[in-house]
DSSP file (Angstrom, degrees, kcal/mol; ACC not computed):
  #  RESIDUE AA STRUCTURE BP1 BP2  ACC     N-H-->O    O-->H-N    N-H-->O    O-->H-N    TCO  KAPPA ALPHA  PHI   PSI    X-CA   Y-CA   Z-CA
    1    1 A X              0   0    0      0, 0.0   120,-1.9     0, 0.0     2,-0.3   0.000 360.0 360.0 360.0 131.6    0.0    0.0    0.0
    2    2 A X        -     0   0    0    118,-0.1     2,-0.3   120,-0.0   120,-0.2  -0.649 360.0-174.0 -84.4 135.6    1.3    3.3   -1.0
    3    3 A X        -     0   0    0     -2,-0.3     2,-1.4   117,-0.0   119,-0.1  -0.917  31.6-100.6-138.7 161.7    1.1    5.7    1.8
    4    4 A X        +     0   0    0     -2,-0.3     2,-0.0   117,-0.1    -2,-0.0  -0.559  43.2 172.4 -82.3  87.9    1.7    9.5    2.3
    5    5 A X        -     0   0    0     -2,-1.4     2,-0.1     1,-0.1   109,-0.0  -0.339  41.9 -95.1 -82.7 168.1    5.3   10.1    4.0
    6    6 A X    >   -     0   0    0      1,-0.1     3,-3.5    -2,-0.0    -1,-0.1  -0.489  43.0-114.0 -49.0 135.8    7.0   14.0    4.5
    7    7 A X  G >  S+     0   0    0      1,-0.2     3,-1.3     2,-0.1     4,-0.4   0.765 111.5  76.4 -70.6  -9.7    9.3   14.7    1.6
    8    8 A X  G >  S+     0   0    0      1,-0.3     3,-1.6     2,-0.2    -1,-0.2   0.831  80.3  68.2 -15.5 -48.5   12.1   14.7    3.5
    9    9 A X  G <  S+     0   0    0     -3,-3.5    -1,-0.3     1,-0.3    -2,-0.1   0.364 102.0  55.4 -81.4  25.8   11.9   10.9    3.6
   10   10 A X  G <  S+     0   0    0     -3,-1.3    -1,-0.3     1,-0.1    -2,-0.2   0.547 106.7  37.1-128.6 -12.2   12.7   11.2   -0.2
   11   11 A X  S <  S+     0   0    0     -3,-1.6    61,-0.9    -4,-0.4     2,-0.4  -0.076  80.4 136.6-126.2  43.6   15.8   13.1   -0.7
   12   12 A X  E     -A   71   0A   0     59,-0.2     2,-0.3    -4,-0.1    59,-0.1  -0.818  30.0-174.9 -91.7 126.0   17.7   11.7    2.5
   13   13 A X  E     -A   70   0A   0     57,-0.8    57,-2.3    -2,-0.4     2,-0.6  -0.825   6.1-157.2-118.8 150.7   21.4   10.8    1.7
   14   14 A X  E     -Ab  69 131A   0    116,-1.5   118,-7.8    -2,-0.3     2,-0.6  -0.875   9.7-136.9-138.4 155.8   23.5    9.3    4.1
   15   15 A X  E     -Ab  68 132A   0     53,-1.4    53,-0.8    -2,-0.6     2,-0.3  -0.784  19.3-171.8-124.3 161.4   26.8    9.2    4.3
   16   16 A X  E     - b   0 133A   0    116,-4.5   118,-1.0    -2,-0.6     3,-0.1  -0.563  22.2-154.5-124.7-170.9   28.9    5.9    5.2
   17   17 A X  S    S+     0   0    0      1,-0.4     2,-0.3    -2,-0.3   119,-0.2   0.471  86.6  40.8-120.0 -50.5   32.6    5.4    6.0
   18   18 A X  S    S-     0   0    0     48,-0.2    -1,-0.4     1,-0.1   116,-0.1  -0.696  86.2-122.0-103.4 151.8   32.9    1.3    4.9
   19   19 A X        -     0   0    0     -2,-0.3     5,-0.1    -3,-0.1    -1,-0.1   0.580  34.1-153.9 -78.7  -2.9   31.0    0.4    1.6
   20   20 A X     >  +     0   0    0      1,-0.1     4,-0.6     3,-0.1    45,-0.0   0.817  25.2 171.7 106.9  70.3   29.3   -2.1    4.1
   21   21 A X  H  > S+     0   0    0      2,-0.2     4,-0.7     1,-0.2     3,-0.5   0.824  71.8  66.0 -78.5 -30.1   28.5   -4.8    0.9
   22   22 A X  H >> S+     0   0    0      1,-0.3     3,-1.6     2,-0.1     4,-0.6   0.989 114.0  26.2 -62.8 -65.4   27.5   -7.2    3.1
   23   23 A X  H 34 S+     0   0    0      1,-0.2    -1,-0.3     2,-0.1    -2,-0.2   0.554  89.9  92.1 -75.8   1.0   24.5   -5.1    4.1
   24   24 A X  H 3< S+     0   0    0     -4,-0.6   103,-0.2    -3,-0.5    -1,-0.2   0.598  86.7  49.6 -73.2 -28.0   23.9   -3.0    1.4
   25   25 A X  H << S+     0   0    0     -3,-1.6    83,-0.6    -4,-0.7     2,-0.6   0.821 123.4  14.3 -84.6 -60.8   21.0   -5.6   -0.5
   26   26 A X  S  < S+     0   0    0     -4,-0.6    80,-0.3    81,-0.1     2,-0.2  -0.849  87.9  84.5-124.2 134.1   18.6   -6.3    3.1
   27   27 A X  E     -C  105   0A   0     78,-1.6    78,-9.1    -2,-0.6     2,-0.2  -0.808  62.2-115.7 158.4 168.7   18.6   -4.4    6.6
   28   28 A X  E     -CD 104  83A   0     55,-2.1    55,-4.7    -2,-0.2     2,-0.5  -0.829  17.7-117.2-134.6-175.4   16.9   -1.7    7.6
   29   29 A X  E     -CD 103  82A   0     74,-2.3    74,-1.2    -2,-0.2     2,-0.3  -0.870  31.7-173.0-119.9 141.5   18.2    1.8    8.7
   30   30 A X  E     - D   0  81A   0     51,-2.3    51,-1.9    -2,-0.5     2,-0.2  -0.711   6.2-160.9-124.7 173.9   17.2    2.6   12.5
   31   31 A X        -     0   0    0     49,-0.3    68,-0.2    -2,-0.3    49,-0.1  -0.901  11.4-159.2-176.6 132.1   17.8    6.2   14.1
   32   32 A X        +     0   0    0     47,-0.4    17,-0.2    -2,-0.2     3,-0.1   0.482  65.7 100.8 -95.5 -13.5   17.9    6.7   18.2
   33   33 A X  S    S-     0   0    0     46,-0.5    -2,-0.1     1,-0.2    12,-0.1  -0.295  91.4 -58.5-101.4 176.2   17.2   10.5   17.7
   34   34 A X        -     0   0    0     65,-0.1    -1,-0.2     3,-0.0     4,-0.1   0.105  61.3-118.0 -24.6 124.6   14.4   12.6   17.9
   35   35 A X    >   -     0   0    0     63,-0.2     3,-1.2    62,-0.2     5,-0.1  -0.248  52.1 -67.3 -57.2 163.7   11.4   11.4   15.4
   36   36 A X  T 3  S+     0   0    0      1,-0.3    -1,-0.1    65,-0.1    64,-0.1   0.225 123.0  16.2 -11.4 150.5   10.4   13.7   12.8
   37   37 A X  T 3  S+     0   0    0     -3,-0.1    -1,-0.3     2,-0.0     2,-0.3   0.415 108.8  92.4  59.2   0.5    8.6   17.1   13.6
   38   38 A X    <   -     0   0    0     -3,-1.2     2,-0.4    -4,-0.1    -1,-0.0  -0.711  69.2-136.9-132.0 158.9    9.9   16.7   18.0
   39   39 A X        -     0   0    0     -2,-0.3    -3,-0.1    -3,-0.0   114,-0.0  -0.843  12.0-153.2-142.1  99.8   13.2   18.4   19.1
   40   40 A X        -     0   0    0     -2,-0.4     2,-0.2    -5,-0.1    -7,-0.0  -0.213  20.0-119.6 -43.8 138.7   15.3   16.3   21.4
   41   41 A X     >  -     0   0    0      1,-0.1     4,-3.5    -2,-0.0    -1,-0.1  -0.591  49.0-104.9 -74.2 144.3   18.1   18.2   24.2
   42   42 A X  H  > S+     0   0    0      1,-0.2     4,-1.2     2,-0.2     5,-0.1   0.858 119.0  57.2 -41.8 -44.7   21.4   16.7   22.8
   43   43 A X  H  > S+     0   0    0      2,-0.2     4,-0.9     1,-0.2    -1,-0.2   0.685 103.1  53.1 -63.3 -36.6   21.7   14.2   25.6
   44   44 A X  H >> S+     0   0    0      3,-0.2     4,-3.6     2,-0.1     3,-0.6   0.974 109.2  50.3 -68.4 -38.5   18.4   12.7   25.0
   45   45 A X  H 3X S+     0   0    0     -4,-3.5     4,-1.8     1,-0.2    -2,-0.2   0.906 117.6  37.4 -49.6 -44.2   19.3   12.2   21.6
   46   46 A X  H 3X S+     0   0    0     -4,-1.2     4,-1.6     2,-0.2    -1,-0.2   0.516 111.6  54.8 -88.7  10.3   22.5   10.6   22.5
   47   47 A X  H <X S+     0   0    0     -4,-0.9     4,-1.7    -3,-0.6    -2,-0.2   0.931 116.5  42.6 -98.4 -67.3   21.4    8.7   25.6
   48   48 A X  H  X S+     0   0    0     -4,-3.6     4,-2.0    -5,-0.2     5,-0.2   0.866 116.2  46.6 -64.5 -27.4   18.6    7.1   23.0
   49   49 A X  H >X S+     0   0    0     -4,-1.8     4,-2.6    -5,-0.3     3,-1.1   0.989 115.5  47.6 -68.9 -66.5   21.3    6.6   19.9
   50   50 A X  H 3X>S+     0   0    0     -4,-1.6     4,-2.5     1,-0.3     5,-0.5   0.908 120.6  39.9 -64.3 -38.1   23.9    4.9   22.8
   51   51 A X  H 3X5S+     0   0    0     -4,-1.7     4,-1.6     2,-0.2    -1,-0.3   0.949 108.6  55.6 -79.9 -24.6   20.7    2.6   24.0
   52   52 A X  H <X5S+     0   0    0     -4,-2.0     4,-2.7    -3,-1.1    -2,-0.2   0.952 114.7  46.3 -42.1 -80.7   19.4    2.0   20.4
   53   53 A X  H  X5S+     0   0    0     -4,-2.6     4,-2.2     1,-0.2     5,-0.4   0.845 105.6  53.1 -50.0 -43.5   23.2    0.6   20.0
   54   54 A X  H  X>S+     0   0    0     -4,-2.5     5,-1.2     2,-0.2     4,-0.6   0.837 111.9  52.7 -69.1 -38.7   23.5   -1.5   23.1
   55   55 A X  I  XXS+     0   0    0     -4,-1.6     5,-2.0    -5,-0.5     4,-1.5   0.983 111.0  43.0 -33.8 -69.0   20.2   -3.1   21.7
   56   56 A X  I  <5S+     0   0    0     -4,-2.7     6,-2.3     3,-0.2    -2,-0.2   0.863 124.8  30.8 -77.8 -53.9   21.5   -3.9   18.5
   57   57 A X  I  X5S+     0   0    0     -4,-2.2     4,-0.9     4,-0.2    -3,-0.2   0.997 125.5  44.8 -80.3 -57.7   25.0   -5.3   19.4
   58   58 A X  I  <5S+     0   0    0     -4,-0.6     3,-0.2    -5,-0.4    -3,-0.2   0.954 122.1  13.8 -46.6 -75.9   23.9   -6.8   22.9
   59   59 A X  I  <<S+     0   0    0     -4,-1.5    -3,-0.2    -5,-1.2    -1,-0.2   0.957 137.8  29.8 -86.3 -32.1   20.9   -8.5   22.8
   60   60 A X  T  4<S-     0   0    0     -5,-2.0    -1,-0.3     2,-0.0    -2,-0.2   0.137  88.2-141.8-118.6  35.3   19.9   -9.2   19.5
   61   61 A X     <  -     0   0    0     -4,-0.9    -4,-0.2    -3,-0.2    -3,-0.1   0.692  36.6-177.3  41.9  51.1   24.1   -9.4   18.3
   62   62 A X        -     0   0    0     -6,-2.3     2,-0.5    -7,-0.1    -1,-0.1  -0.559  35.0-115.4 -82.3 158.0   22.6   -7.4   14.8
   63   63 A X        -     0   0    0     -2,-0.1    21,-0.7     2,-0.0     2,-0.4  -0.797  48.4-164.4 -90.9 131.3   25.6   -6.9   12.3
   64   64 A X  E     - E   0  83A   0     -2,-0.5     2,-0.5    19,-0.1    19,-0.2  -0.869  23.9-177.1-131.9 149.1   25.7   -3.0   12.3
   65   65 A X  E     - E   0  82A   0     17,-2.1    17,-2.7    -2,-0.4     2,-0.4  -0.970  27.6-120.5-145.5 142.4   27.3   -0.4   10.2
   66   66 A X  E     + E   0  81A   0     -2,-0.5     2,-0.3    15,-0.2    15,-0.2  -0.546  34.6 161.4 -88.0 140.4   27.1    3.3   10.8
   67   67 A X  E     - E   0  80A   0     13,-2.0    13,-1.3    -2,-0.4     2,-0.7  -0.971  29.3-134.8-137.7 163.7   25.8    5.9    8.7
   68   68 A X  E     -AE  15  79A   0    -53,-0.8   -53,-1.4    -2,-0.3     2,-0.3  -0.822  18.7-142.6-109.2 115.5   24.6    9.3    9.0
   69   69 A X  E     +A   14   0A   0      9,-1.5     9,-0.4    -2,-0.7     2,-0.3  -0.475  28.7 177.1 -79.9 119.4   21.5   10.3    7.4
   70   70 A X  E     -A   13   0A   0    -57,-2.3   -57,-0.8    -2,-0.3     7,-0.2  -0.957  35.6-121.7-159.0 138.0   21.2   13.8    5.8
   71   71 A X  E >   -A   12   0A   0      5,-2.0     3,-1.9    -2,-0.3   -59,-0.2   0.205  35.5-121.8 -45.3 145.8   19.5   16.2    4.1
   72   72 A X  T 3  S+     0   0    0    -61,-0.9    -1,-0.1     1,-0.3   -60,-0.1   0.968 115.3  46.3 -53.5 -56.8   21.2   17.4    0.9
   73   73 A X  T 3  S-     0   0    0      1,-0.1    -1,-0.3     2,-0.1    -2,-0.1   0.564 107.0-126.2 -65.7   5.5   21.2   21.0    2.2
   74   74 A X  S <  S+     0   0    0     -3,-1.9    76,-0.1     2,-0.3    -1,-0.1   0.920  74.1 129.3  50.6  54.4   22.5   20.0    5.7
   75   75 A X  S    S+     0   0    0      1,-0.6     2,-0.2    74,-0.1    -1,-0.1   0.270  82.2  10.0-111.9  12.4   19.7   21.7    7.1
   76   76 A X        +     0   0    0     -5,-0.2    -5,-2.0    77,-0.1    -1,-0.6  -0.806  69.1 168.0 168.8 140.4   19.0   18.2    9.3
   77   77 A X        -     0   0    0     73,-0.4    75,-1.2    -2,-0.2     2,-0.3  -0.874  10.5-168.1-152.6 179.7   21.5   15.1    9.6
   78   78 A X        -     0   0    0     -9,-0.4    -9,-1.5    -2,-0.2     2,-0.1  -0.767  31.9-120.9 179.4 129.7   21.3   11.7   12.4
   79   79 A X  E     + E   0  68A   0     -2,-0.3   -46,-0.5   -11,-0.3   -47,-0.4  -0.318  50.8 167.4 -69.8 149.0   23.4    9.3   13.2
   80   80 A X  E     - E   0  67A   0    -13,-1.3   -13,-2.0   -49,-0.1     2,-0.4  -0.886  27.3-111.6-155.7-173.9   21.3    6.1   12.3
   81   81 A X  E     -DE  30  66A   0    -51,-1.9   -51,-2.3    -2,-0.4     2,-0.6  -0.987   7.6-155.6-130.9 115.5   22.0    2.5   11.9
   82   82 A X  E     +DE  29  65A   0    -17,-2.7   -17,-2.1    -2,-0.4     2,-0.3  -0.944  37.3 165.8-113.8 124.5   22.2    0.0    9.1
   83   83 A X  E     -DE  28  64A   0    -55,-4.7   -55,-2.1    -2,-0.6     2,-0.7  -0.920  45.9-102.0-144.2 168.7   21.6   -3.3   10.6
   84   84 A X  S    S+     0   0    0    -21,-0.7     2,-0.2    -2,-0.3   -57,-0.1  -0.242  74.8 116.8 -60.1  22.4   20.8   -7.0    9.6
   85   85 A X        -     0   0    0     -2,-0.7     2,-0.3   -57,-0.1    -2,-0.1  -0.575  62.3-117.0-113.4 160.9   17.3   -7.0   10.4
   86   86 A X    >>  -     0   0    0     -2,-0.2     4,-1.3     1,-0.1     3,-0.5  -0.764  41.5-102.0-103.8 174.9   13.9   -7.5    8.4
   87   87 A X  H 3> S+     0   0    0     -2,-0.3     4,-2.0     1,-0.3     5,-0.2   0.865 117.7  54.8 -75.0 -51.1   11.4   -4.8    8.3
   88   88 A X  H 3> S+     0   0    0      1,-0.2     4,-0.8     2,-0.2     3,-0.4   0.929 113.9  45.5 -34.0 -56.9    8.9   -6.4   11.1
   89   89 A X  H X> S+     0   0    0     -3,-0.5     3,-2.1     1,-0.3     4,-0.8   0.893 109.5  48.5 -29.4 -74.2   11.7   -6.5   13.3
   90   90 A X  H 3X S+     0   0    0     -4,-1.3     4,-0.8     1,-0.3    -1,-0.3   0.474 108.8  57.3 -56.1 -31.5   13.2   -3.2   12.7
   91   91 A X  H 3X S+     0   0    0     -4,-2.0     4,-0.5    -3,-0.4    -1,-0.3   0.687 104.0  52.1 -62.1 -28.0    9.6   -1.6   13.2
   92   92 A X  H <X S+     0   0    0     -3,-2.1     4,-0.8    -4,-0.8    -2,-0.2   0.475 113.4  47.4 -92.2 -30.4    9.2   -3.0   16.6
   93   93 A X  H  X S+     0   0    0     -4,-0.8     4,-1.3    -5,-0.2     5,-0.3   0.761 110.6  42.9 -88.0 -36.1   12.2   -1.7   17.3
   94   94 A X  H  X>S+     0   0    0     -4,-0.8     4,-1.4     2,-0.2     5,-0.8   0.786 106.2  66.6 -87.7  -1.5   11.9    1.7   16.0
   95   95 A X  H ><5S+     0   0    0     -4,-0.5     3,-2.1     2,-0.2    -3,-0.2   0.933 109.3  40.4 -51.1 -73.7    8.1    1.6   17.8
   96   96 A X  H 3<5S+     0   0    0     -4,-0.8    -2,-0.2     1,-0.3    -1,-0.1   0.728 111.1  60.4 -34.6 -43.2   10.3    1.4   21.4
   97   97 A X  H 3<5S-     0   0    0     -4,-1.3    -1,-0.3   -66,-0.1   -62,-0.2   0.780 116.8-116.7 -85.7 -42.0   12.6    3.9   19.9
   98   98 A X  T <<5 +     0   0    0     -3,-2.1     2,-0.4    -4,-1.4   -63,-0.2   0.577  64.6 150.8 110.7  -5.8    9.8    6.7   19.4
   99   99 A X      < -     0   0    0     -5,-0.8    16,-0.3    -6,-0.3    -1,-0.2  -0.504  39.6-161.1 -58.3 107.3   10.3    6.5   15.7
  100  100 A X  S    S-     0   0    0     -2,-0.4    15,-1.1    14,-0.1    16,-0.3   0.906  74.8  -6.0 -54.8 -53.7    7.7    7.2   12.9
  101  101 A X  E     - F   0 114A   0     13,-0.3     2,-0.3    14,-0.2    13,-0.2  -0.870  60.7-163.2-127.2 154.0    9.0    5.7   10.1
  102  102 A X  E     - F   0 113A   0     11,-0.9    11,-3.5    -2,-0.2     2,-0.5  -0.690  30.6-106.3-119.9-159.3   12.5    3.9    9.2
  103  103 A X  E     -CF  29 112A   0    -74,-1.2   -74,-2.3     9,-0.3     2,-0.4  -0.922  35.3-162.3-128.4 122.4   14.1    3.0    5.5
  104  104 A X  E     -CF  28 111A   0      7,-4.5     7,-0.7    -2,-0.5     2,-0.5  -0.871   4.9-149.5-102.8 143.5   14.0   -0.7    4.5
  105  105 A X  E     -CF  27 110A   0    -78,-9.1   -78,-1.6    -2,-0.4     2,-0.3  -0.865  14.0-179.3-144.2 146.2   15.9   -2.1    2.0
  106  106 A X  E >  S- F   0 109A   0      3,-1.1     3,-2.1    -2,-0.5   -80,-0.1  -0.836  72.0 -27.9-109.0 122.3   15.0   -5.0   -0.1
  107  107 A X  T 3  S-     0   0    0     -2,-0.3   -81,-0.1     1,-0.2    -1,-0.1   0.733 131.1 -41.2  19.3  35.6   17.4   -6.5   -2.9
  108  108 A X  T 3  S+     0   0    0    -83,-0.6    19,-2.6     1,-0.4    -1,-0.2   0.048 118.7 113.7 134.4 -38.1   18.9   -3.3   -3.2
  109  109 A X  E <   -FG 106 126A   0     -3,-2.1    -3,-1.1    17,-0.3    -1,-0.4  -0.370  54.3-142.0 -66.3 132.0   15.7   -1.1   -3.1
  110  110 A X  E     +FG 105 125A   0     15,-2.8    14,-1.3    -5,-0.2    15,-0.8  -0.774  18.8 177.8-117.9 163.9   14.8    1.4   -0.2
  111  111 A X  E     -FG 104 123A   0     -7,-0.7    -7,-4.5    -2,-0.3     2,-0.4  -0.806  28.7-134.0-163.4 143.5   11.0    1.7    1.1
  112  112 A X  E     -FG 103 122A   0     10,-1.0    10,-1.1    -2,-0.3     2,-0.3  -0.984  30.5-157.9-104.7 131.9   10.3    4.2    4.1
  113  113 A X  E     -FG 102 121A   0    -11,-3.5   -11,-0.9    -2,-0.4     2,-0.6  -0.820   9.5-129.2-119.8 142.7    8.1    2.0    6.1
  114  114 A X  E >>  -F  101   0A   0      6,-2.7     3,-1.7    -2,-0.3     4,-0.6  -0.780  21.7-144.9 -96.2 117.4    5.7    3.6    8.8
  115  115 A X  T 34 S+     0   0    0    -15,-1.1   -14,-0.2    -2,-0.6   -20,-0.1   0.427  91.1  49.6-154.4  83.6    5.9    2.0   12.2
  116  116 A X  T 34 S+     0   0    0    -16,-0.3    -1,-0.3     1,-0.1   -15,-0.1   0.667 129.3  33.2 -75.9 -21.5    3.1    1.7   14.0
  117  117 A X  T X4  -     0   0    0     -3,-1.7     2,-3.5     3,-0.1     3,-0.6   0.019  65.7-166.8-120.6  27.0    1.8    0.1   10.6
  118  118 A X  T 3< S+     0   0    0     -4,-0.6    -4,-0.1     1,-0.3    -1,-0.1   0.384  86.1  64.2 -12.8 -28.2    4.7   -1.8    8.6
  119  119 A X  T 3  S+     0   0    0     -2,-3.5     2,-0.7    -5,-0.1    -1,-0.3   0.543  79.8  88.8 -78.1   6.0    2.0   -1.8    5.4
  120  120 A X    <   +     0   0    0     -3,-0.6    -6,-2.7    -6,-0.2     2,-0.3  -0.899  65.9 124.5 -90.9 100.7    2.2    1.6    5.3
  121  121 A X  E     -G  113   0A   0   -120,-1.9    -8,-0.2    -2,-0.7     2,-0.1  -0.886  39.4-156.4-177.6 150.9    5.3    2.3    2.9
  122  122 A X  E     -G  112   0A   0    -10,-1.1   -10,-1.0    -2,-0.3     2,-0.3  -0.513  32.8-105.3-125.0 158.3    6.6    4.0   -0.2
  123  123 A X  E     -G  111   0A   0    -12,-0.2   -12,-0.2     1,-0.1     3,-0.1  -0.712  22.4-168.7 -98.7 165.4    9.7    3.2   -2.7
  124  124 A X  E     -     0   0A   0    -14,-1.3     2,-0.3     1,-0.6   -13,-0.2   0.634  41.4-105.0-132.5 -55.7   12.2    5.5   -2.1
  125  125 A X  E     -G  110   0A   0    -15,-0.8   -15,-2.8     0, 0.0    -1,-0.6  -0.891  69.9 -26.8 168.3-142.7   14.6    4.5   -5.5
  126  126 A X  E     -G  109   0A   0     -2,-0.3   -17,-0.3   -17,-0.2     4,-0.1  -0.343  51.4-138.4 -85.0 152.4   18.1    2.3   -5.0
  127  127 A X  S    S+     0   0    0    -19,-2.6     4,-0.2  -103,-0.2   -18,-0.1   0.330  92.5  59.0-110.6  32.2   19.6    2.6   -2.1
  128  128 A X  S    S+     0   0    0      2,-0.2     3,-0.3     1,-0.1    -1,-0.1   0.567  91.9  73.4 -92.5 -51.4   23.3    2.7   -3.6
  129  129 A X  S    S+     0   0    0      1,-0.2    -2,-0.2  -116,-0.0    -1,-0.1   0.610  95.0  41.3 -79.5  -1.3   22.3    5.1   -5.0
  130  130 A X  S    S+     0   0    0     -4,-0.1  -116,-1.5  -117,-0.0    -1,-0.2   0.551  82.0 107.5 -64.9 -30.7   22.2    7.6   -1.7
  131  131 A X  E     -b   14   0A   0     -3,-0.3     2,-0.4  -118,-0.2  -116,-0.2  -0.455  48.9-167.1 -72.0 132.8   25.2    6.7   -0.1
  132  132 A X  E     -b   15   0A   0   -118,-7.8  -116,-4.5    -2,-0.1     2,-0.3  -0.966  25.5-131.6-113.1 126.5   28.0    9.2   -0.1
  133  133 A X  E     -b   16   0A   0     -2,-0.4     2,-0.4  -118,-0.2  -116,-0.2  -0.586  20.9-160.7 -87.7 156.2   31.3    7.5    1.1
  134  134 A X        -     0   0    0   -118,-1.0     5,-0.0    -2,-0.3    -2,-0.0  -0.993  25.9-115.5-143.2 146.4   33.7    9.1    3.8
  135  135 A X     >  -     0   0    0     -2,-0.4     4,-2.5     1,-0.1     5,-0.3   0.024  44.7-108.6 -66.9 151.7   37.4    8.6    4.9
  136  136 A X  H  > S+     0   0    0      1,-0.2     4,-3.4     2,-0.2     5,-0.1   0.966 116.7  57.5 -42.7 -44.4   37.4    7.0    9.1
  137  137 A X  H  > S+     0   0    0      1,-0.2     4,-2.2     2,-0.2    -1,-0.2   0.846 109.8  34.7 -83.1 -23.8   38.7   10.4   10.2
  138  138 A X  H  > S+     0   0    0      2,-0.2     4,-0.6     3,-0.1    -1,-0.2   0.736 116.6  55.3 -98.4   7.6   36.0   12.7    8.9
  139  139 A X  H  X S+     0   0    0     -4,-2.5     4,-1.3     2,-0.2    -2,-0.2   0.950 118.0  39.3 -66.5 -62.2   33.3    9.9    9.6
  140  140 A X  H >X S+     0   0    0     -4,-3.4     3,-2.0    -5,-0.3     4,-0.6   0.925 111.2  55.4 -28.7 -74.1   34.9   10.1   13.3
  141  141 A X  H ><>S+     0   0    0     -4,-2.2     5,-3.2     1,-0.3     3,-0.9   0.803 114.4  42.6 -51.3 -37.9   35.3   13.9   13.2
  142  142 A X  H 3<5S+     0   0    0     -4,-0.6     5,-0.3     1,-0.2    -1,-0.3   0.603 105.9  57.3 -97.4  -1.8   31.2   14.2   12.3
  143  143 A X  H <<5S+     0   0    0     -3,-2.0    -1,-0.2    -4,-1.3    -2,-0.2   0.187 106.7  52.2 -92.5  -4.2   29.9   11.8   14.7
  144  144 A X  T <<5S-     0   0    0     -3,-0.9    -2,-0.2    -4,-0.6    -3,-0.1   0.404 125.3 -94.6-117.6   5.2   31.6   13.9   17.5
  145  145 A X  T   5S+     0   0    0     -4,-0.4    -3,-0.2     1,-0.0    -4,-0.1   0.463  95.5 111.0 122.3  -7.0   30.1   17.2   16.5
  146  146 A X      < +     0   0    0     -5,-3.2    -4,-0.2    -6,-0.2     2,-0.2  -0.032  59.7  91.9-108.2  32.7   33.1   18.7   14.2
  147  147 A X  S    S-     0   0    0     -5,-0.3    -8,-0.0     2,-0.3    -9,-0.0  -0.686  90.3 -78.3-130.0-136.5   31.4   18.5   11.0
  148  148 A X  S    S+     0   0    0     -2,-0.2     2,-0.2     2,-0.0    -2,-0.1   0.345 104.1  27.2 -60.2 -12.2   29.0   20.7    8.6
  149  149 A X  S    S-     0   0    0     -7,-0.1     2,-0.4   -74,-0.0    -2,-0.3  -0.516  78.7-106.9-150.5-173.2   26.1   20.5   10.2
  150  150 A X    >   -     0   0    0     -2,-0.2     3,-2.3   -76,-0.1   -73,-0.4  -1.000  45.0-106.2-132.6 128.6   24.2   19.8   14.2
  151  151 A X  T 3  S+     0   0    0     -2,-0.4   -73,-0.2     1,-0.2  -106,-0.1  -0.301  95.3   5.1 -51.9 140.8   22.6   16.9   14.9
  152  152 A X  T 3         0   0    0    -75,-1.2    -1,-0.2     1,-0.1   -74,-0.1   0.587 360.0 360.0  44.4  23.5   19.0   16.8   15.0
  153  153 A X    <         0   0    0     -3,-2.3    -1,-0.1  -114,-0.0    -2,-0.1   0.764 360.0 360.0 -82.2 360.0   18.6   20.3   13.8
């Protein structure tokens, strides 16, 4: 079922450090930080991103690669998650999480999935075709606050 998302959820690019082949055909992309439309204090964001992660590694030992998701105009960016999971899962997790929607992808293919409702979901185009790669040190350098943009703005 085609359903009505924010355009946002359609020109979101992420950038990735490892080409992360393994995961690149099926996983979905999870996010700890504020949902759409709410504005998080930094420290909730990263007290939900650091529990989000202790989820993923700990209990359910998901294969994870980091990415950050952001608008082309770097007017809004988020550390987010590409992990090993199928779309039920990953909804049930981003329910807990406080999330509206997350990004599936299927052979290759991204869908923004809504989820309280996992049939609720749009194609979004290839998902190769979003990723912008980055060197370790400026992945580092923008996951601690030093690069073009503020988290959750």
């Amino acid at each position: 079922m085609e359903w009505s998302f924010l355009p946002a959820y359609f020109s979101t690019r992420f950038w990735v450090e490892e080409p992360a082949r393994s995961l690149m055909e099926f996983g979905v992309i999870l996010s700890g930080y504020a949902t759409t439309g709410q504005v998080w204090a930094d420290q909730k964001n990263r007290q939900s991103d650091l529990a989000l992660e202790s989820l993923l590694r700990t209990n359910l030992q998901c294969s994870l690669v980091r990415l950050i998701g952001y608008s082309p105009s770097l007017d809004h960016a988020e550390p987010s998650w590409l992990v090993d999971l199928n779309c039920e899962e990953g909804c049930r997790i981003g329910v807990q999480f406080q999330q509206d929607a997350l990004y599936s992808v299927e052979a290759g293919e991204m869908f923004v999935v809504n989820c309280q409702d996992p049939t609720k979901r749009a194609y979004v185009g290839r998902f190769s075709d979003r990723l912008d790669w980055l060197d370790p040190e400026t992945m580092r350098k923008c996951l601690q606050g030093d690069g073009p943009f503020r988290f959750g703005a």
